[in-house]
Phi, psi and omega in degrees: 000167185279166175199157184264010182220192188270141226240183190178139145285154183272139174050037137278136159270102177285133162275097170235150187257120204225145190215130176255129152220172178238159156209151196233144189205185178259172185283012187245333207281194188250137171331282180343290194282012197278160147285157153159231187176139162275109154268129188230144174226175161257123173239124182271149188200138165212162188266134077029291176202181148186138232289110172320319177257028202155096179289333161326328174245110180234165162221149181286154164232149175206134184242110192262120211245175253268075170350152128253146179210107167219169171280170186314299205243153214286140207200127174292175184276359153295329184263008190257119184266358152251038157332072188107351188258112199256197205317286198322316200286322205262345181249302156131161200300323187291306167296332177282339178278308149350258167348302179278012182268142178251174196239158153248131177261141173259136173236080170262157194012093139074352180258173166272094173324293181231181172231129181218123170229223176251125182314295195267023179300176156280158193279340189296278212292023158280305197264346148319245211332313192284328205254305234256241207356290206302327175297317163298353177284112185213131164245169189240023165254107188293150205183173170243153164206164157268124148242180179219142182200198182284338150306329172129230163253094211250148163293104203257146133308074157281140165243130168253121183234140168043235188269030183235142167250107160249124169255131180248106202265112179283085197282357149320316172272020186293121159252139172196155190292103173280158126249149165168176162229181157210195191278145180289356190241150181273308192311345151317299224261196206236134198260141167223167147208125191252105192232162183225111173217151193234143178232102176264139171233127203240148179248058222093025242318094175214175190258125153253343182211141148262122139240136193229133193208118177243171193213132168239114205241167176210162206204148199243101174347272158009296201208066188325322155327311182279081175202173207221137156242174154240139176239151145273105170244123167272128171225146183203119190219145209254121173248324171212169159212104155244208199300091151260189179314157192267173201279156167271121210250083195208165203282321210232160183283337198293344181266025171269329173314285150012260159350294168307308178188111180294006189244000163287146184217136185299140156222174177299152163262353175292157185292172176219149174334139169210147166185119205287118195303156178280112139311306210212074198243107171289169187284158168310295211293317166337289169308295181317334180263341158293306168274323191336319189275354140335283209270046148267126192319351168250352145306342217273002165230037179260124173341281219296352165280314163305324184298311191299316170327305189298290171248038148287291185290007181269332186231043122301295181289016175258341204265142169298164148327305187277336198286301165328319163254029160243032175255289177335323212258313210252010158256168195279181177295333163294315179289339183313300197300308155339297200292321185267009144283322187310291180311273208303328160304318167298353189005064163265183167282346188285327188288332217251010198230002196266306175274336187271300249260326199253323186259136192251071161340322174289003175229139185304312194276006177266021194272019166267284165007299179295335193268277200325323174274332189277332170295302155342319181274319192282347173284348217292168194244315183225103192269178189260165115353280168328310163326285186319310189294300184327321196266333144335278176301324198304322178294333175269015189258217195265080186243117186295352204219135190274317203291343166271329169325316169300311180306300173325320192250347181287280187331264184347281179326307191319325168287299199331285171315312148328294205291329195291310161308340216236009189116331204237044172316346198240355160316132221282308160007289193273334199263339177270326167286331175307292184327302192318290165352286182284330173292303179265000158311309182307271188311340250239127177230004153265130174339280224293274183281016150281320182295331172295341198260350167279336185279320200290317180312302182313343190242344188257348175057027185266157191274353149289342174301321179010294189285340185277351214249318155320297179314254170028280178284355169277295174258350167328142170288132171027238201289015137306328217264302200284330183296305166309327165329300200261001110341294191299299159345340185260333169322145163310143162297347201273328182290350190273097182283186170302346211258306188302328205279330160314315199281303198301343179268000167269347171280335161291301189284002190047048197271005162235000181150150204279151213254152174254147223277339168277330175290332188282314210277354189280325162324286190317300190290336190275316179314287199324344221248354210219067177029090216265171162292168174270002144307319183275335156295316168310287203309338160303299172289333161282002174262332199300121235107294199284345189297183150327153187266343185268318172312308156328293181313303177296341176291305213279345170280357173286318181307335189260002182275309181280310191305321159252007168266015183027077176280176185285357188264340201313310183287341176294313167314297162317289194320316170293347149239051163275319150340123172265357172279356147214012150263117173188158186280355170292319203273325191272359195228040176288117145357131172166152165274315232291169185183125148259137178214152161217132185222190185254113146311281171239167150231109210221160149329296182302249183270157157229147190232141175251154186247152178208099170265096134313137178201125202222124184244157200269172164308302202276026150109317175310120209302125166245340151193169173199154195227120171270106157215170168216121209273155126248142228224114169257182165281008171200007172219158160225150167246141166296104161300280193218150169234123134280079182275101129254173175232154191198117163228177163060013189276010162294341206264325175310328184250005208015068161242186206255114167337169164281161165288131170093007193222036173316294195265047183270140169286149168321098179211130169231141166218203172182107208262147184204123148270135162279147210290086153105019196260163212187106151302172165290154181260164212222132191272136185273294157189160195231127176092170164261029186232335159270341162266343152317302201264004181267308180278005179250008186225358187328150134233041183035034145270146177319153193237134192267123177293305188207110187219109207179188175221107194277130169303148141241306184295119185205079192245156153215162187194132184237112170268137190264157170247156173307306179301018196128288179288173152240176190231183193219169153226148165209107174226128178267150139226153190236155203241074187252142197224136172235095180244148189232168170205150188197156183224125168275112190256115144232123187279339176294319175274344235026066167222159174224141173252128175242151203208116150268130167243128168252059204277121193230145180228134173245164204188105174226107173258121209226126195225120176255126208208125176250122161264098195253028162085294178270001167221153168246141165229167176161186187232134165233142187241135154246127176252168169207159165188140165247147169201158160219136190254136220215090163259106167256151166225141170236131170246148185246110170224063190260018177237189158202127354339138169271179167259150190229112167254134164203134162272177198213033204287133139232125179309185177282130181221146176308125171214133191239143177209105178274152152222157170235126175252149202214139155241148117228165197256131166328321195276335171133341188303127174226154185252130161231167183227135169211154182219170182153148198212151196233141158211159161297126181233135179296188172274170167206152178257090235278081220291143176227164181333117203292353161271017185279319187295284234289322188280306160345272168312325179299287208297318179268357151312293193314311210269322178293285157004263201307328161305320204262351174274352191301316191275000000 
């Protein structure tokens, strides 16, 4: 009879010969050198029955003979780890007799109907069986459908020509139950492409041969170098055919099952879950005593305190809740903080119910701890819903200590802004702290919890805050004022609409009232930044003159800043200063220490990254604010690496000199605020009043004061792939962070001089292991990077003159960089193979070029110092 799928003769035995194999690599090398493993059988298939009323509907039997296990690629015999081992010994007896239990298939028009196998099979030799089924799904038409196979329920292709079938199976649309995440940043995460096509050639419409092959590639943003594939291959060949049993003869299938064997059961064809337990897997607490002396607080910007940070949390997410809070309990104060950036960071629910359980908000004196896990929820690469409610409550409870009370709600927008990206803006969770938020914002009359309920904004970025975060900068005091500013400065430009492009240009022209000179030049950075008119750039270059004599300055190096970093306003600027009424040399040749510069770091295939130094100085020579930052750059994302702000006012009366206009009565203040990657710390105070800087510079010991020091998730991705043929497989790439930044500012009234010394000291670690796991074997790829580096901003103002002098450096040391991949089998029993390849280099140090009157003011300044040493004698 005709039929719309593949058809078997009656009371024939088909013989096919079937071989599944992987092989896992980096993506460029050649198969031939891959790791990876053969399973080859002999299969038998014969038809059973078929439906008296629908030639259409038959059912099958498939039988799997006589197992093999080797490797992919031909290996002398030192390197072959199945050497002497024959099947039964490397899959073990219980499962090969599994494996050789045969299945039925129900086939209407060419799919699979039902699945029938043995209940109480292992799930591994189910889904092997579930691969060799899945093959047999066939239409003999061309067409698209939702098919269901051991992928799950996926969007299929058939193309047909004469006796070749290709079918493309699109596994982006599979749904079937994954585990897995990926990183909140795209330049973080890890890129896949995935493809699947099976090519049947038919006889007689019966299969005489399948080859089926799918390839998963994975590729580490960053660093495009660092990437894994997996291939999959399927082969299935009609070797023979011969007399086999005659058909069974009934109206319905279940009683030809029945018949056949009463102990068969229907089940899904999507593959189920498997996952092979660790035999000889050291314990948490083991572990944690291996690495431990790795995470000492004086270690913390060593490659190998990331590495361990890494896999301490690899294996937190395996440990219950109690096995977690008894490493909590039994360590001292030095290691806590390591551990509980470790916990917080595994953001499974067992660690997060491990730590909130263990850390007391009412006491006060655990509040390094407390900083410490709340920087950690804001570092989270995919936090939960849940994270957010905790913290949430914790903030409307009792928290004894304010500045985590600040942390908390800071911490808190930073989520806001995860979850709101992944989607999940309408969560009841996130819809109660944005409200929480905006609601005591409203209410908030003291400086202090406006400015905390604004910093949260600044990290939740919602485009409803907007009209508030305007009011603010408009009408707000000084660093309220500036804060809100620079809250908008975080924005996309497509969010700065007309109303925002109003206000800052009325705060820059001060046309409702006078601005203290960092909310105006912030103003100023934003029109330009957000595809500005060519008006609002004239009114920007006719005021410069009219301005602050430092302000002048500084305005006119931003203008010169875009014009030679070809920023996107760059071509708006040229038109404007084709005018010779605001191109002229009155205007272009202003006096000043004040500077904006942006230059490259790297310029790569991958990423490319920028450094951007500003510094704005008061008239009488005292630093009033200077900004560090550093961008990294993909073809469609950029992240806020690192921000350095300090600030400084009201520090004339030290030198007994005359304020700027408008900024007369400011109180005596330095602090310093640092964004991380794109997350905005608590800002951290140097001193506030003048009776504390008084007692501060008599007691200097001119150390740094530490901003941010701990070890940060960045990379954090997995994907659990079911493969068609049977196993399944994982990709997982970590990266880790350990980062120490300080900061400190120096006064001497002797030297007349002041100094500000950001130190950035960083160790990275990314480890990434790509792997299929086939219950009696693993193969896979593991990749490693390591780096250290540390970066140095300094600036010295000499202002025992006038002009005064300003030098600011740029460092970067000589730093280490190492990158391994290992390809690897192994037998569950230990026998194992590896490959390893790898290179280690220096990559030198550098001095980070900035504006030549910047070199030119340099020499000038160390001249000065050289000098006055050799006048003491």
């Amino acid at each position: 009879g005709h039929t719309t799928g593949p058809s078997l003769n009656n009371d024939k035995l088909y013989k096919f010969a079937y071989s599944a194999e992987v092989y896992v690599d980096q993506v460029k090398a050649s198969l031939q050198k891959s790791a990876g493993y053969r399973i080859s059988s002999g299969v038998d298939v014969n038809l059973l029955w078929r439906n008296p009323d629908n030639d259409d509907d038959q059912l099958i039997k498939i039988t799997i003979k006589d197992v093999q296990v080797e490797n992919v690629n031909e290996r002398p015999a030192a390197k072959n780890i199945f050497k002497g081992k024959s099947t039964e010994k490397i899959i073990g007896k219980e499962y090969l007799e599994a494996l050789q239990r045969p299945i039925v298939l129900e086939l209407v028009r060419g799919k699979v109907k039902t699945f029938y196998s043995y209940q109480n099979e292992p799930g591994f030799t189910q889904n092997i069986k579930r691969g060799l089924a899945s093959l047999f799904q066939l239409q003999l038409h061309s067409g698209s459908s939702r098919e269901v196979d051991i992928s799950g329920k996926c969007n299929t292709t058939y193309h047909v020509r004469q006796d070749q079938v290709t079918k493309i199976k699109d596994l982006d649309s599979c749904e079937i139950e994954k585990k897995g995440f990926t990183s909140h940043n795209q330049i973080l995460d890890v890129s896949t492409k995935v493809t699947s096509a099976t090519v049947y050639v038919l006889e007689d419409s019966f299969i005489k041969s399948i080859k089926a092959e799918e390839n998963f590639v994975f590729v580490l943003n960053y660093r495009r170098k660092t990437a894994a594939k997996i291939v999959s291959k399927q082969r299935l060949e009609l070797k023979s055919v011969q007399a086999g049993l005659g058909l069974i003869a009934a109206k319905q299938v279940a009683s030809v099952i029945k018949t056949l064997d009463p102990n068969y059961v229907a089940m899904p064809l999507e593959a189920e879950p498997v996952k092979s337990e660790c035999k000889k897997c050291p314990s948490l607490s083991e572990h944690w005593q291996n690495i431990r002396e790795h995470m000492h607080p004086d270690k913390l910007s060593k490659a190998e305190a990331a590495k361990s940070f890494l896999s301490f949390i690899q294996n937190i997410r395996k440990a219950t809740k109690d096995e977690i809070l008894k490493i909590i309990r039994s360590e001292n104060k030095e290691f806590l903080p390591q551990v509980v950036d470790a916990v917080t960071s595994a953001q499974t629910p067992e660690s997060l119910e491990a730590i909130l359980e263990f850390l007391d908000f009412k006491d006060a004196s655990t509040s390094i701890l407390q900083e410490r896990f709340l920087y950690a929820c804001g570092f989270a690469s995919h936090p939960s819903e849940t994270l957010l409610k905790s913290l949430t409550e914790k903030f409307k409870g009792d928290v004894a200590n304010e500045e985590i009370r600040e942390t908390l709600v800071i911490v808190m927008g930073a989520l806001i802004r995860k979850l709101c990206d992944r989607g999940g803006c309408k969560l009841p969770a996130v819809a109660e702290a944005k409200r929480l938020i905006l609601n005591r914002l409203e209410k908030a009359k003291k400086g202090d919890n406006v400015q905390m309920y604004l910093l949260a904004l600044k990290n939740a970025l919602l485009p409803e805050a907007i009209p508030v975060l305007l009011k603010y900068a408009e009408s707000g005091e000084g660093p309220i004022s500036s804060l809100a500013a620079t809250a908008l400065q975080r924005y996309d430009p497509s969010f700065l609409t007309k109303e925002v492009k109003e206000t800052m240009n009325r705060i820059y022209h001060q046309t409702r009232k006078v601005h203290e000179k960092t909310v105006r030049t912030t103003a100023a950075a934003i029109i330009l930044n957000s595809n500005p008119s060519y008006m609002e750039v004239k009114n920007i270059l006719l005021s410069i003159g009219e301005l602050p004599m430092e302000m002048n300055k500084y305005m006119l190096s931003m203008i010169q800043d875009i014009l030679h970093f070809e920023m996107p306003s760059s071509k708006t600027v040229r038109q404007v200063l084709k005018d010779m009424r605001t191109h002229n040399y009155d205007r272009f040749s202003k006096m000043g220490s004040s500077s904006a510069y942006t230059g490259y770091i790297t310029r790569g295939p991958d990423v490319s990254s920028t450094y951007s130094l500003d510094i704005l100085y008061s008239g009488s020579g005292i630093l009033r604010r200077s900004n560090m930052n550093i961008h990294v750059f993909d073809r469609s994302t950029e992240l806020h690496a690192i921000q350095v702000v300090i600030e400084a006012q009201g520090l004339e009366s030290i030198i007994a000199a005359t304020p700027d206009e408008g900024e007369e009565n400011l109180d005596s203040f330095a602090g310093m605020s640092a964004i991380l990657f794109d997350f905005q710390l608590r800002p951290v105070t140097f001193f506030q009043g003048y009776g504390d800087l008084m007692s501060k510079m008599l007691s200097a010991t001119g150390d740094p004061m530490n901003v941010v020091k701990g070890l940060v998730l960045l990379t954090d991705y997995l994907q659990e792939i079911q493969l068609q043929s049977g196993p399944t497989a994982s990709a997982e790439f970590l990266g880790g962070l350990a980062i120490d930044i300080s900061g400190g500012m120096e006064f001497s009234l002797w030297y007349r001089e002041s100094k500000t010394n950001v130190k950035n000291r960083v160790a990275v670690f990314v480890a990434g292991n790509t792997e299929v796991d086939s219950f009696f074997i693993k193969t896979g790829v593991e990749t490693t990077l390591e780096a250290e580096t540390a970066l140095d901003f300094i600036s010295t103002v000499q202002f025992s003159q006038y002009p005064f002098l300003v030098c600011m450096q740029m460092d970067r040391v000589e730093s280490p960089f190492r990158a391994h991949m290992t390809k690897y089998e192994s037998l569950p029993s230990g026998r194992r193979y590896t490959a390893r390849r790898g290179k280690a280099a220096m990559l030198a140090g550098n001095e980070y070029p900035l504006h030549q009157e910047n070199s030119n003011m340099c020499k000038k300044v160390f001249s000065a110092k050289s000098d006055s040493a050799s006048s003491w004698f």
